[in-house]
PDB file of N, CA, C and O in Angstrom:
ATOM      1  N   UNK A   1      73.629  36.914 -94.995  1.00  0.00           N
ATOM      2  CA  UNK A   1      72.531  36.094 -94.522  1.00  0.00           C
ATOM      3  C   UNK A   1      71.217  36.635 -95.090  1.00  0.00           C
ATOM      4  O   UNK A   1      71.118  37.801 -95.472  1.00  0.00           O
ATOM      5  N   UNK A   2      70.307  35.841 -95.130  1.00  0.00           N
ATOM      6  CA  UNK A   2      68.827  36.095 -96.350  1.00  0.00           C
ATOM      7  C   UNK A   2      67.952  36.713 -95.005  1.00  0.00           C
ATOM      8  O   UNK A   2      68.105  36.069 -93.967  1.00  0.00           O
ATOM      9  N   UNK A   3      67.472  37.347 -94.970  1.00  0.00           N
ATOM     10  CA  UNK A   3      66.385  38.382 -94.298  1.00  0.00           C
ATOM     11  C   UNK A   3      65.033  36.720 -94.301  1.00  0.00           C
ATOM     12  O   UNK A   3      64.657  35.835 -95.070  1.00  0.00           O
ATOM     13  N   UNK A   4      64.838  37.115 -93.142  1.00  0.00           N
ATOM     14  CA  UNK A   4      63.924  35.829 -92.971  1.00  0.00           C
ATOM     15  C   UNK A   4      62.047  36.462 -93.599  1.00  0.00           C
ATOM     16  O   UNK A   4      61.746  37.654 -93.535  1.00  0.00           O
ATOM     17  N   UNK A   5      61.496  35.857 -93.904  1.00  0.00           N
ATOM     18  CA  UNK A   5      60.049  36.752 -94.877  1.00  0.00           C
ATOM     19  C   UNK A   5      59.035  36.373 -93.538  1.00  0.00           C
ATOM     20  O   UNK A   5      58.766  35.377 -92.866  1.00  0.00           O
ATOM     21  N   UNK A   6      58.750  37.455 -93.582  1.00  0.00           N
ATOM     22  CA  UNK A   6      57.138  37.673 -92.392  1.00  0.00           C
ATOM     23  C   UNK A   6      56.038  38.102 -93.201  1.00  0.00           C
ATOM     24  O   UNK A   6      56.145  38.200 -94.424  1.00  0.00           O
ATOM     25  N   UNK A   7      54.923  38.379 -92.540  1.00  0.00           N
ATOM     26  CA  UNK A   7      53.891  39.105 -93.122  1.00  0.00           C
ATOM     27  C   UNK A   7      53.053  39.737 -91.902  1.00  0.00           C
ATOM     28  O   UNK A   7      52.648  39.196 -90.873  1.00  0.00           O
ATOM     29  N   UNK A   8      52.913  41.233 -92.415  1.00  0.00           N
ATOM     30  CA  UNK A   8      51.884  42.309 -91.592  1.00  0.00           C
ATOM     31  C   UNK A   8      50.581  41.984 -91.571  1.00  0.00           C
ATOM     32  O   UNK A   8      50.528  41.279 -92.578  1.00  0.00           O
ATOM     33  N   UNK A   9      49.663  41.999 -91.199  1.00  0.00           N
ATOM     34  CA  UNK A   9      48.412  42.004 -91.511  1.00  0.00           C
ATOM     35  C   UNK A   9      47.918  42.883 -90.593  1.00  0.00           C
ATOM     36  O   UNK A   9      48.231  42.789 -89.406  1.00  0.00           O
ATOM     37  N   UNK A  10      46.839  44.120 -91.194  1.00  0.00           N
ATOM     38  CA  UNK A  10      45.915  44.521 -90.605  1.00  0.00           C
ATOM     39  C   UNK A  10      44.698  43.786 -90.349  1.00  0.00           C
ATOM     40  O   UNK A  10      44.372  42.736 -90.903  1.00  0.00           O
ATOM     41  N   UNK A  11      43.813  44.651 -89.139  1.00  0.00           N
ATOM     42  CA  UNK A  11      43.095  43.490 -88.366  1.00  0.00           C
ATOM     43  C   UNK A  11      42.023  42.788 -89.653  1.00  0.00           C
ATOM     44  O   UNK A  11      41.608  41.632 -89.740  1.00  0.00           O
ATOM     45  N   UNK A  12      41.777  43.988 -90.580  1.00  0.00           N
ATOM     46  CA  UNK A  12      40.558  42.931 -91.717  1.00  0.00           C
ATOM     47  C   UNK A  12      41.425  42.204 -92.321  1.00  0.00           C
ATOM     48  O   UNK A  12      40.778  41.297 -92.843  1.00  0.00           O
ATOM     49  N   UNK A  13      42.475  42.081 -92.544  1.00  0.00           N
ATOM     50  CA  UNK A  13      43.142  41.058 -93.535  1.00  0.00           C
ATOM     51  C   UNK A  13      42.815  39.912 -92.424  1.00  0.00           C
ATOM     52  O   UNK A  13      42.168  38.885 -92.626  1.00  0.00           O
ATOM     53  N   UNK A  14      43.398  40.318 -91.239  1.00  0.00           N
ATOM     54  CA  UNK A  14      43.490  38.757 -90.557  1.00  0.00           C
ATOM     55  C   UNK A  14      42.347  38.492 -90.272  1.00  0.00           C
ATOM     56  O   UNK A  14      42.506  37.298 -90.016  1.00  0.00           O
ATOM     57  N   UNK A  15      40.938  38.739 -90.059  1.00  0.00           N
ATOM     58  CA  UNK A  15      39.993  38.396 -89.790  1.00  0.00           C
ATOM     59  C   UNK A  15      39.131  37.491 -91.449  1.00  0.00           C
ATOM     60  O   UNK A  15      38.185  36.709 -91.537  1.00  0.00           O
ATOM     61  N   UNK A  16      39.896  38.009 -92.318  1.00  0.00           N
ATOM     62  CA  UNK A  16      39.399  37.648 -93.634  1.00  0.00           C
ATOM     63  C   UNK A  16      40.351  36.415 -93.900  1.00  0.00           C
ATOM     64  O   UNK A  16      40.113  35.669 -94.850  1.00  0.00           O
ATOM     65  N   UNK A  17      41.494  36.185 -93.010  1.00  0.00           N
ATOM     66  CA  UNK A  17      42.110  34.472 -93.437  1.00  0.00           C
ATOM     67  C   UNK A  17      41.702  33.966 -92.065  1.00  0.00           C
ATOM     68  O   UNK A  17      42.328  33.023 -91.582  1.00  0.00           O
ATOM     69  N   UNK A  18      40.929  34.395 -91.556  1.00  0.00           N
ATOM     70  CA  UNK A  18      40.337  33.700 -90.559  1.00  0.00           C
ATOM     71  C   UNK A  18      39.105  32.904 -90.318  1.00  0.00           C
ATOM     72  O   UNK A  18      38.621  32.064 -89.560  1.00  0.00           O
ATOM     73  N   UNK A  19      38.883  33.552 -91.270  1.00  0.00           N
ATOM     74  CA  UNK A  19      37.245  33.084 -91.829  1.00  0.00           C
ATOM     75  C   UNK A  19      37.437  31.941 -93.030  1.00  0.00           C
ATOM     76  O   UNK A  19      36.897  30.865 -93.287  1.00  0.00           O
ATOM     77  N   UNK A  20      38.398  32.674 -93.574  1.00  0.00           N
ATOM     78  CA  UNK A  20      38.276  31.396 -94.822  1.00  0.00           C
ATOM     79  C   UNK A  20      39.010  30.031 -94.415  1.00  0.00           C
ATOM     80  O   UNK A  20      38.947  28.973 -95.041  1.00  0.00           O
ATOM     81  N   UNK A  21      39.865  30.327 -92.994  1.00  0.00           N
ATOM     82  CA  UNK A  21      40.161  29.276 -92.295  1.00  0.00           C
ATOM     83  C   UNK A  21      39.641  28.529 -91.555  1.00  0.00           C
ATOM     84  O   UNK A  21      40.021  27.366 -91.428  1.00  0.00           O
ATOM     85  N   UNK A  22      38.622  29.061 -90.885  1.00  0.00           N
ATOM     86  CA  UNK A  22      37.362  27.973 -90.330  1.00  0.00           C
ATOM     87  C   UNK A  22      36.435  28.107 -90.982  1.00  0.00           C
ATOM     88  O   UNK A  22      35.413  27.710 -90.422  1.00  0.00           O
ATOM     89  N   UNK A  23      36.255  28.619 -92.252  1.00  0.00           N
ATOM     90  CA  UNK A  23      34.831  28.286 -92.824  1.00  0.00           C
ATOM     91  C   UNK A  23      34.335  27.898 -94.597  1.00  0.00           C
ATOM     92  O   UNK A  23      33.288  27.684 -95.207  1.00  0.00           O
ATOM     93  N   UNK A  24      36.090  27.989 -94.953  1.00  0.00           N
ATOM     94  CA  UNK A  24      35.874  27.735 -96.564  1.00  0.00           C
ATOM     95  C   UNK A  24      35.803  26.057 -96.608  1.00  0.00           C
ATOM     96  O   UNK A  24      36.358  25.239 -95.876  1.00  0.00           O
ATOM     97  N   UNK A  25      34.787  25.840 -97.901  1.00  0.00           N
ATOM     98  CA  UNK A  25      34.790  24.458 -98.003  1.00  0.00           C
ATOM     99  C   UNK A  25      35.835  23.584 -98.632  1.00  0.00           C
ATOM    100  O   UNK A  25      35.681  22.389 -98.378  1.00  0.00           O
ATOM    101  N   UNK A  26      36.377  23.744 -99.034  1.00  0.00           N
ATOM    102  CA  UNK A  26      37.764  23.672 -99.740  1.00  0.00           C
ATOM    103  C   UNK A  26      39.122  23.398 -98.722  1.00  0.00           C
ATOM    104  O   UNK A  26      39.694  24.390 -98.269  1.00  0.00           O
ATOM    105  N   UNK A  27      39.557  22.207 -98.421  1.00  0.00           N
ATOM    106  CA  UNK A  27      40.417  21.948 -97.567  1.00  0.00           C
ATOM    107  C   UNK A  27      42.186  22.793 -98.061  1.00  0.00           C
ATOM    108  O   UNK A  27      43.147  23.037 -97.332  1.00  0.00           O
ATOM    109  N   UNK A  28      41.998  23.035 -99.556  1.00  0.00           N
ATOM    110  CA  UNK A  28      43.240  23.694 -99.581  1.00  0.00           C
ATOM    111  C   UNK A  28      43.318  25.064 -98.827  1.00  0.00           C
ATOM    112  O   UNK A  28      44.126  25.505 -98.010  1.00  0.00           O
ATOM    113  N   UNK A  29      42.255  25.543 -99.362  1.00  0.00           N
ATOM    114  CA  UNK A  29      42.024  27.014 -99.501  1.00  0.00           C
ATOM    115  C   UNK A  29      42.381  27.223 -97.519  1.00  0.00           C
ATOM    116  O   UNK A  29      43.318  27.878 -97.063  1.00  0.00           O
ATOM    117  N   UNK A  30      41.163  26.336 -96.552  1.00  0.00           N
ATOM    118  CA  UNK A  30      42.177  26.302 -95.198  1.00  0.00           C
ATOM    119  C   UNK A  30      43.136  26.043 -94.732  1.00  0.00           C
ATOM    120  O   UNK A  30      43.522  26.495 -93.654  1.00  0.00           O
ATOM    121  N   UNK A  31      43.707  25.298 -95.398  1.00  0.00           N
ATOM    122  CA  UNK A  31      45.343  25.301 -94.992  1.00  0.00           C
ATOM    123  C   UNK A  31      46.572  26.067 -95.024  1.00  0.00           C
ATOM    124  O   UNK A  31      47.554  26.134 -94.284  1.00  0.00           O
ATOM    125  N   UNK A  32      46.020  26.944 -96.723  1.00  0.00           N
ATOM    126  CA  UNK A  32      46.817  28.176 -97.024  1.00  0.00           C
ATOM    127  C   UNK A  32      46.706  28.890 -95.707  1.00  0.00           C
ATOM    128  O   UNK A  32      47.579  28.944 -94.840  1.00  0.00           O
ATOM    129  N   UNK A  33      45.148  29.594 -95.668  1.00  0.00           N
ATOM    130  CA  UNK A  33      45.105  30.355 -94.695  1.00  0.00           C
ATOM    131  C   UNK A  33      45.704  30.140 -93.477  1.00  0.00           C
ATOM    132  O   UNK A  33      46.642  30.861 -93.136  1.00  0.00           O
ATOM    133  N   UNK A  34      45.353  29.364 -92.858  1.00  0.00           N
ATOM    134  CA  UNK A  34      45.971  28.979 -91.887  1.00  0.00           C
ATOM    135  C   UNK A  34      47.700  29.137 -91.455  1.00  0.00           C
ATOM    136  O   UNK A  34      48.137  29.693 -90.447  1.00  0.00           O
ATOM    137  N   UNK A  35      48.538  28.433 -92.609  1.00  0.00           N
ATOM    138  CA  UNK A  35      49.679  28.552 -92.861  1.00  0.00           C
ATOM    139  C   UNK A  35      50.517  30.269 -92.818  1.00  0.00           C
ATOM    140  O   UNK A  35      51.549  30.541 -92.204  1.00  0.00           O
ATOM    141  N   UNK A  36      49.693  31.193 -93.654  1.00  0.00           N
ATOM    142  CA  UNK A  36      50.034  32.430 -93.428  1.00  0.00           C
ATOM    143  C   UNK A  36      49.541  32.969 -92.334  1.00  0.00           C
ATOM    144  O   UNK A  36      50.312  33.808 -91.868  1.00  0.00           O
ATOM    145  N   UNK A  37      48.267  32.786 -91.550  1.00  0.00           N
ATOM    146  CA  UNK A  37      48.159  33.240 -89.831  1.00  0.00           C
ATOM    147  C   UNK A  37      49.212  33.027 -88.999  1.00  0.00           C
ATOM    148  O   UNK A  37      49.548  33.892 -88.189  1.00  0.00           O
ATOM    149  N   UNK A  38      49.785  31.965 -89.096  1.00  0.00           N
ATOM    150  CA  UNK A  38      51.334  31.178 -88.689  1.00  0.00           C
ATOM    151  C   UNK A  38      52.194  32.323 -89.054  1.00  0.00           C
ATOM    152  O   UNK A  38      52.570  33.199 -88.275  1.00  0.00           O
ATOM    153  N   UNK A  39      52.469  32.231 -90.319  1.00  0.00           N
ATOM    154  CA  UNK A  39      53.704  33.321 -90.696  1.00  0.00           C
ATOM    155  C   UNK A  39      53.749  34.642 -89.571  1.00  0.00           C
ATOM    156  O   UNK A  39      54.665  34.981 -88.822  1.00  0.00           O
ATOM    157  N   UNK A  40      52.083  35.366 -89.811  1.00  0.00           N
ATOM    158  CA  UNK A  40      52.145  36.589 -89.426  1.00  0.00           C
ATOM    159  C   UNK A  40      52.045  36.675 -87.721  1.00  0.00           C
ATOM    160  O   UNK A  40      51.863  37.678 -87.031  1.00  0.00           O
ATOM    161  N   UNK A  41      52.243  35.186 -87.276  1.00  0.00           N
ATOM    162  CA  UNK A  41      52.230  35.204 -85.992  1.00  0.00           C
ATOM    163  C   UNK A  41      53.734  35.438 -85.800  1.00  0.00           C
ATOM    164  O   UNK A  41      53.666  36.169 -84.811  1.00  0.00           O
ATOM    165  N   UNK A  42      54.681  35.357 -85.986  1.00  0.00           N
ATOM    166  CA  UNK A  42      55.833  35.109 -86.183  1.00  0.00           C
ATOM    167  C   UNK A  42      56.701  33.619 -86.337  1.00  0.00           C
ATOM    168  O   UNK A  42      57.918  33.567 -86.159  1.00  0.00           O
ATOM    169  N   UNK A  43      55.860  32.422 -86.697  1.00  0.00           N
ATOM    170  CA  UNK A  43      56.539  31.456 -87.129  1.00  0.00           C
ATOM    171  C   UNK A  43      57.264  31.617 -88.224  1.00  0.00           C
ATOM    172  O   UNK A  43      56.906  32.495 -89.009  1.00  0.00           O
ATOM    173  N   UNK A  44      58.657  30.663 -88.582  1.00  0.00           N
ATOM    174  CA  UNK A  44      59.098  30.936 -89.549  1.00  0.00           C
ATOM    175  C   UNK A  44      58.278  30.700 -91.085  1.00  0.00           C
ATOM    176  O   UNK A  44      57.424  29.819 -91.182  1.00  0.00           O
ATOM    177  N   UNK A  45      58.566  31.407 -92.014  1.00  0.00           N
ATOM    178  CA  UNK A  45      57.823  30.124 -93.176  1.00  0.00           C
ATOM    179  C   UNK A  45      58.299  28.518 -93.225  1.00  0.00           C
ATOM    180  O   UNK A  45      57.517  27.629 -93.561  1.00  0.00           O
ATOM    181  N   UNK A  46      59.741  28.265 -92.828  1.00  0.00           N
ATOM    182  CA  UNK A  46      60.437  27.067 -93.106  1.00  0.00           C
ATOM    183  C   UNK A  46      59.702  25.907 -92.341  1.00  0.00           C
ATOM    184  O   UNK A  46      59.390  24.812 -92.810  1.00  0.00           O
ATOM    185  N   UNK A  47      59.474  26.409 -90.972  1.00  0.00           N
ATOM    186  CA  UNK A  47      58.723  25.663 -89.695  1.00  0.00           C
ATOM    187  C   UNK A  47      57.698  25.825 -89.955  1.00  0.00           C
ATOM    188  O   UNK A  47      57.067  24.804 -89.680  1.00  0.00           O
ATOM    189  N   UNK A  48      57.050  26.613 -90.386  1.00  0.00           N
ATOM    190  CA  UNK A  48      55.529  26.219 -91.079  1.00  0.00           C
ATOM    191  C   UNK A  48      55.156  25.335 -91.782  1.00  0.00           C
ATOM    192  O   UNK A  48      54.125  24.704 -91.550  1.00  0.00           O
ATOM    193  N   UNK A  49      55.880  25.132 -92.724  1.00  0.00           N
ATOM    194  CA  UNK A  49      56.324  24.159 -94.078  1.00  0.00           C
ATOM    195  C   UNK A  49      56.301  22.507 -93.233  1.00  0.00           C
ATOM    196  O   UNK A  49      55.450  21.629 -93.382  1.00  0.00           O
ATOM    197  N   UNK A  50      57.330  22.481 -92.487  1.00  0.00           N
ATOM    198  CA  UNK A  50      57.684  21.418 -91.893  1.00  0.00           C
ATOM    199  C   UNK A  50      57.063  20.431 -90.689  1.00  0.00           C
ATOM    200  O   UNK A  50      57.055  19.206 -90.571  1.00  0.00           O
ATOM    201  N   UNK A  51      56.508  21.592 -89.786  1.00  0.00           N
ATOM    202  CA  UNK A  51      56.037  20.904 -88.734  1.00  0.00           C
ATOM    203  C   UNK A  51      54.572  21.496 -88.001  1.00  0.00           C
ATOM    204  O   UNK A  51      53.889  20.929 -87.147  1.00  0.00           O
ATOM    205  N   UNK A  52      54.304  23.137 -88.796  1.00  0.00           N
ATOM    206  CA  UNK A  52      53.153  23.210 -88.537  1.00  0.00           C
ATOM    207  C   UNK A  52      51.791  22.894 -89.109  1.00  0.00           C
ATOM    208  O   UNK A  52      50.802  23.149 -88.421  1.00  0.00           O
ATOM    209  N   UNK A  53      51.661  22.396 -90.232  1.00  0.00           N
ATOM    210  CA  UNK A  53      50.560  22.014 -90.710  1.00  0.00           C
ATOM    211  C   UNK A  53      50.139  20.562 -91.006  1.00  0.00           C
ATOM    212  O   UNK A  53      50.931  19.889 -91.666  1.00  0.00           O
ATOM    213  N   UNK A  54      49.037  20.025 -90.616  1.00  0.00           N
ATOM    214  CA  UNK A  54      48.907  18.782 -90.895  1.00  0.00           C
ATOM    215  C   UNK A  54      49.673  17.804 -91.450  1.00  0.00           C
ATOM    216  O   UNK A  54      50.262  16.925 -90.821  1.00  0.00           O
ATOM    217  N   UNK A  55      49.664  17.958 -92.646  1.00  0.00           N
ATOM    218  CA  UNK A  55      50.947  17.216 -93.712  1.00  0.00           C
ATOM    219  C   UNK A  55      52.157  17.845 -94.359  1.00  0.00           C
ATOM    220  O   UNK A  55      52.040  18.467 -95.415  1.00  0.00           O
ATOM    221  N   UNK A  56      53.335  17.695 -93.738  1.00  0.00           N
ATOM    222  CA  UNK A  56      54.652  18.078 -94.130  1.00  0.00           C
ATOM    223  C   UNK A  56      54.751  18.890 -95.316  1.00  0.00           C
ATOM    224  O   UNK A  56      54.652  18.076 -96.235  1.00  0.00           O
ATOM    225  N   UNK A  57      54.948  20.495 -96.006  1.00  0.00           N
ATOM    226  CA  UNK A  57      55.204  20.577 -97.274  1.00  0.00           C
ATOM    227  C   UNK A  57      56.460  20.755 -97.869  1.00  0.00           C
ATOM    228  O   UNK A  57      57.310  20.680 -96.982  1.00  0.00           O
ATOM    229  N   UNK A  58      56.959  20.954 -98.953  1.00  0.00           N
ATOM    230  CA  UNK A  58      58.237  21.553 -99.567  1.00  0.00           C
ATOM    231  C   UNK A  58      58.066  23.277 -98.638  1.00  0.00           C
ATOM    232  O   UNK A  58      57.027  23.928 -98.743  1.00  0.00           O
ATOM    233  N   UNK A  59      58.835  23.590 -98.094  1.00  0.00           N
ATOM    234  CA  UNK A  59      59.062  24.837 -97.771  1.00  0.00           C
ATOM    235  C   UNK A  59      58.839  25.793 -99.339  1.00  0.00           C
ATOM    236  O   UNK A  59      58.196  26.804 -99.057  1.00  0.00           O
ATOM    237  N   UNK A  60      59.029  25.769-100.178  1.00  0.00           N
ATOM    238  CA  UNK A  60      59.037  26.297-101.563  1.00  0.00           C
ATOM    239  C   UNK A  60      57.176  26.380-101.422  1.00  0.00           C
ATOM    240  O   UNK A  60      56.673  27.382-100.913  1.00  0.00           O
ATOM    241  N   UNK A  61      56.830  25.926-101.622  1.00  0.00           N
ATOM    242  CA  UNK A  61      55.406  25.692-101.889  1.00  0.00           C
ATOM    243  C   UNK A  61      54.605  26.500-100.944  1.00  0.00           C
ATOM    244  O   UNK A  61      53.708  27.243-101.345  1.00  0.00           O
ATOM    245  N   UNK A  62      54.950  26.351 -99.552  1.00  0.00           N
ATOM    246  CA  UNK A  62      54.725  27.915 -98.261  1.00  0.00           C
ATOM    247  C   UNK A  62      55.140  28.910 -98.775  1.00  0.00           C
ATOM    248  O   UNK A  62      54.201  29.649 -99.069  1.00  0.00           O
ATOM    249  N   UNK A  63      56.200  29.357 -99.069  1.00  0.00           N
ATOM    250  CA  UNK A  63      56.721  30.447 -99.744  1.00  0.00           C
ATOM    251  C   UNK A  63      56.183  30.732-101.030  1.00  0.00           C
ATOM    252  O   UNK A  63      56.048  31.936-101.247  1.00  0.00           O
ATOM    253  N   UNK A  64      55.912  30.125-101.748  1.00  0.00           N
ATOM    254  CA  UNK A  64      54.567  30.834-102.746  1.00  0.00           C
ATOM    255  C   UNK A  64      53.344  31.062-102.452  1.00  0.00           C
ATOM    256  O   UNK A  64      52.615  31.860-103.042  1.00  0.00           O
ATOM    257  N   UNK A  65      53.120  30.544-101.752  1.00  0.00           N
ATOM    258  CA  UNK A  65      51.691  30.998-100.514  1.00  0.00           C
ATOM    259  C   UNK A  65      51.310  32.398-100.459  1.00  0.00           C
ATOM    260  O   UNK A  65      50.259  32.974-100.740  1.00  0.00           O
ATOM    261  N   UNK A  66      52.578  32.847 -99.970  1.00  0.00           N
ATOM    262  CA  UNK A  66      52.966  33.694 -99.101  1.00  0.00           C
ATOM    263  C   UNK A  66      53.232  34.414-100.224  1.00  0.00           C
ATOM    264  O   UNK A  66      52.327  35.204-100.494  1.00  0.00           O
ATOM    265  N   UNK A  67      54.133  34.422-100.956  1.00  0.00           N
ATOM    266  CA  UNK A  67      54.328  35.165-102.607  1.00  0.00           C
ATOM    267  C   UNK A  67      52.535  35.473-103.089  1.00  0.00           C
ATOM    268  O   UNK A  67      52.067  36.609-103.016  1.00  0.00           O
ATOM    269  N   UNK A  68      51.890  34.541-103.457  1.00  0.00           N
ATOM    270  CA  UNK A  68      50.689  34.693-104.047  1.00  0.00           C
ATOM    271  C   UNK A  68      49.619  35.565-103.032  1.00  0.00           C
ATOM    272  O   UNK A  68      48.862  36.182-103.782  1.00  0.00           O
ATOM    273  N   UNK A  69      49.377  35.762-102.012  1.00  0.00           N
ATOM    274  CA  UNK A  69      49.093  36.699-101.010  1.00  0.00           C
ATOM    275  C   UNK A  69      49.305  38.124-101.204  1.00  0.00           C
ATOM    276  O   UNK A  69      48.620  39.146-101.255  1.00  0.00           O
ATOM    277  N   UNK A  70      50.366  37.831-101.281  1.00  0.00           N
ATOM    278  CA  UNK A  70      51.207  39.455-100.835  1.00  0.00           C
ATOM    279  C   UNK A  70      50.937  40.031-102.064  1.00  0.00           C
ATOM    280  O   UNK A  70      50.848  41.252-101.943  1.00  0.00           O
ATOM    281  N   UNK A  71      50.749  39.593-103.349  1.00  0.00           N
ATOM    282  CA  UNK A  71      50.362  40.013-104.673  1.00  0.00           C
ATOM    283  C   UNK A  71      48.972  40.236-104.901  1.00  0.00           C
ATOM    284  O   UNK A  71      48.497  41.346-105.137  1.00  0.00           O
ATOM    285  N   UNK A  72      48.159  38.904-104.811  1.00  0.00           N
ATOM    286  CA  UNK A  72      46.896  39.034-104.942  1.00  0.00           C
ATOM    287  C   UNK A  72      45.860  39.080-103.981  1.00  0.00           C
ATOM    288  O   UNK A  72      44.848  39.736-104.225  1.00  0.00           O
ATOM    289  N   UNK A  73      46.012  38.340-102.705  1.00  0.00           N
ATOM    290  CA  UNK A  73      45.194  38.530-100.900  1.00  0.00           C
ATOM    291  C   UNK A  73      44.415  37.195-101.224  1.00  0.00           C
ATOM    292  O   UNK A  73      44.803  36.203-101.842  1.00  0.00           O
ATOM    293  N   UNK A  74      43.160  37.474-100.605  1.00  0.00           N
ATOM    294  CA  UNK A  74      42.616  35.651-100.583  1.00  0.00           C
ATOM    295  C   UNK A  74      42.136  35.477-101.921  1.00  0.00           C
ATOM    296  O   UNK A  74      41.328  34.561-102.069  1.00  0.00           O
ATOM    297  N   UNK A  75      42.419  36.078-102.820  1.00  0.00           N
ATOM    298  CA  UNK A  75      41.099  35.447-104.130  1.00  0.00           C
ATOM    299  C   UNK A  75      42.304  34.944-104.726  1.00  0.00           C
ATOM    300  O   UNK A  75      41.939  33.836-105.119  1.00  0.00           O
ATOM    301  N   UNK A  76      43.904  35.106-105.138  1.00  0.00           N
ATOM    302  CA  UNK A  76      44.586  34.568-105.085  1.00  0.00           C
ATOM    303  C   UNK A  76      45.242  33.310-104.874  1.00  0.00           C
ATOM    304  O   UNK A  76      45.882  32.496-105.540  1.00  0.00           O
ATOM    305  N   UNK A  77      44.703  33.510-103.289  1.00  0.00           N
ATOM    306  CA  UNK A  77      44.740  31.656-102.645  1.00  0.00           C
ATOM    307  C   UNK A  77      43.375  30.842-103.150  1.00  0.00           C
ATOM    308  O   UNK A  77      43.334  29.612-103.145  1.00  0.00           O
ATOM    309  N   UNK A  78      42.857  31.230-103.353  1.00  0.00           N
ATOM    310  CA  UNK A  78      41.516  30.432-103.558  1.00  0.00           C
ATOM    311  C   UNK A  78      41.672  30.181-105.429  1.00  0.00           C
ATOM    312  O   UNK A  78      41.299  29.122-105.935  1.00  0.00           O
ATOM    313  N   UNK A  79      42.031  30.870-105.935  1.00  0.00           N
ATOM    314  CA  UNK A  79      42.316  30.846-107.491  1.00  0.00           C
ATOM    315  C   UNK A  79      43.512  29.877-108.122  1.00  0.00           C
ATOM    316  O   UNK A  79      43.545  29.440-109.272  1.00  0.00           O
ATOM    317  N   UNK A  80      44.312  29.698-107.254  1.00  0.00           N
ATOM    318  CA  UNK A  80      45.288  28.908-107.856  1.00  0.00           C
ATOM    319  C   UNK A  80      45.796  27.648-107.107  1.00  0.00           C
ATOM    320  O   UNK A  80      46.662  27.501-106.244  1.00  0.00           O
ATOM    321  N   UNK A  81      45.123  26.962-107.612  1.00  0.00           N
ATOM    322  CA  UNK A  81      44.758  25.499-107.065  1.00  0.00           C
ATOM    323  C   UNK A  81      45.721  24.272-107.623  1.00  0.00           C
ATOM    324  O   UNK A  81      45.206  23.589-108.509  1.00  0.00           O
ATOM    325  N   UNK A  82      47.013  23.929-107.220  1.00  0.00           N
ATOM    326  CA  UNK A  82      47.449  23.220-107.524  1.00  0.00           C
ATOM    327  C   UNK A  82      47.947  22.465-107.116  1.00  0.00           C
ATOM    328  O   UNK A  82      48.234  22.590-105.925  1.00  0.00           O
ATOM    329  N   UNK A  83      48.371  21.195-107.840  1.00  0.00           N
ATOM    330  CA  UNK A  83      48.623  19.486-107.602  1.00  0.00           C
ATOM    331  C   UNK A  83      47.683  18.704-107.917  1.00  0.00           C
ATOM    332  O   UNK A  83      46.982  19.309-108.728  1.00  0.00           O
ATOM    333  N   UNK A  84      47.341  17.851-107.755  1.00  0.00           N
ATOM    334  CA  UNK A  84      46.335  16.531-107.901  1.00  0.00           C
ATOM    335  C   UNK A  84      46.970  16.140-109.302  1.00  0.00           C
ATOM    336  O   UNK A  84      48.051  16.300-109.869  1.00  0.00           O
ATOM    337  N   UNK A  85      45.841  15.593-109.547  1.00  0.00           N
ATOM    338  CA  UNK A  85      46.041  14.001-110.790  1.00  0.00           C
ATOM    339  C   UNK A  85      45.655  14.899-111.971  1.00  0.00           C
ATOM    340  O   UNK A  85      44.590  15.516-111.981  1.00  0.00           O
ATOM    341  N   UNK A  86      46.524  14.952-112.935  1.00  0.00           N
ATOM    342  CA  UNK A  86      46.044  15.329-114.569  1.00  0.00           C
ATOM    343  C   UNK A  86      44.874  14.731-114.940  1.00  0.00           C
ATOM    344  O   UNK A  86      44.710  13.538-114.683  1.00  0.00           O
ATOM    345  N   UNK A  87      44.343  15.131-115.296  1.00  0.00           N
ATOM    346  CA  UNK A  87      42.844  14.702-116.139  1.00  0.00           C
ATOM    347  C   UNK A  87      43.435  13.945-118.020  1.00  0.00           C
ATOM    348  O   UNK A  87      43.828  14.841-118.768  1.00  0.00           O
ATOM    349  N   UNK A  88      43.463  12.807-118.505  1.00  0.00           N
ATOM    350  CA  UNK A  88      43.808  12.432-119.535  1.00  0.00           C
ATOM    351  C   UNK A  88      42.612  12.696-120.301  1.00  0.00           C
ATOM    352  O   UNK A  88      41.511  12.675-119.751  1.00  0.00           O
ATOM    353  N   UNK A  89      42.786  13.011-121.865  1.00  0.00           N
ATOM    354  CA  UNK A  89      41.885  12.954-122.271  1.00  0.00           C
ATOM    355  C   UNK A  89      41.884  11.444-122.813  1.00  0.00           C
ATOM    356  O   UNK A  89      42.703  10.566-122.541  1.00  0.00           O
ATOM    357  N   UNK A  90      40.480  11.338-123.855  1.00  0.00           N
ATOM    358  CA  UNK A  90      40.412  10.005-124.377  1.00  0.00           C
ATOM    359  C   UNK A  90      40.293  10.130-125.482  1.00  0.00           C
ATOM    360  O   UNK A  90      40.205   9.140-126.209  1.00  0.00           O
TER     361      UNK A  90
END
């Protein structure tokens, strides 16, 4: 059986996705946060994915969250910004 993934946070880490959770302008950048406060509360990542955040995600996509964190911390989440519409050139 797969070891289920949590995350520790000391109190400045969590006070630093706490902030960028009620106060970054950037609606991704709060949701990440948010999403990993969840984790380190002890929600699963899977149920995070699914039923705790506003709009439903791929569980995969929480779990790189959470990957990109644990590597880089918030400049990480705030740096790698993806989905939306390709830009075509002309």
């Amino acid at each position: 059986m797969a070891l289920r993934r949590t995350l520790r946070l000391k109190t400045r880490e969590q006070r630093e996705l706490e902030y960028y959770r009620d106060h970054d302008a950037r609606p991704y950048v709060r949701e990440r946060c948010g999403a990993l406060l969840k984790i380190a509360q002890g929600e699963p990542p899977y149920a995070v994915a699914r039923l705790g955040l506003l709009k439903p995600r791929d569980p995969d996509t929480v779990y790189g969250w959470l990957q990109v964190y644990e590597e880089e911390g918030v400049a990480g989440l705030v740096t790698h910004q993806h989905g939306g519409k390709r830009r075509r050139s002309l």
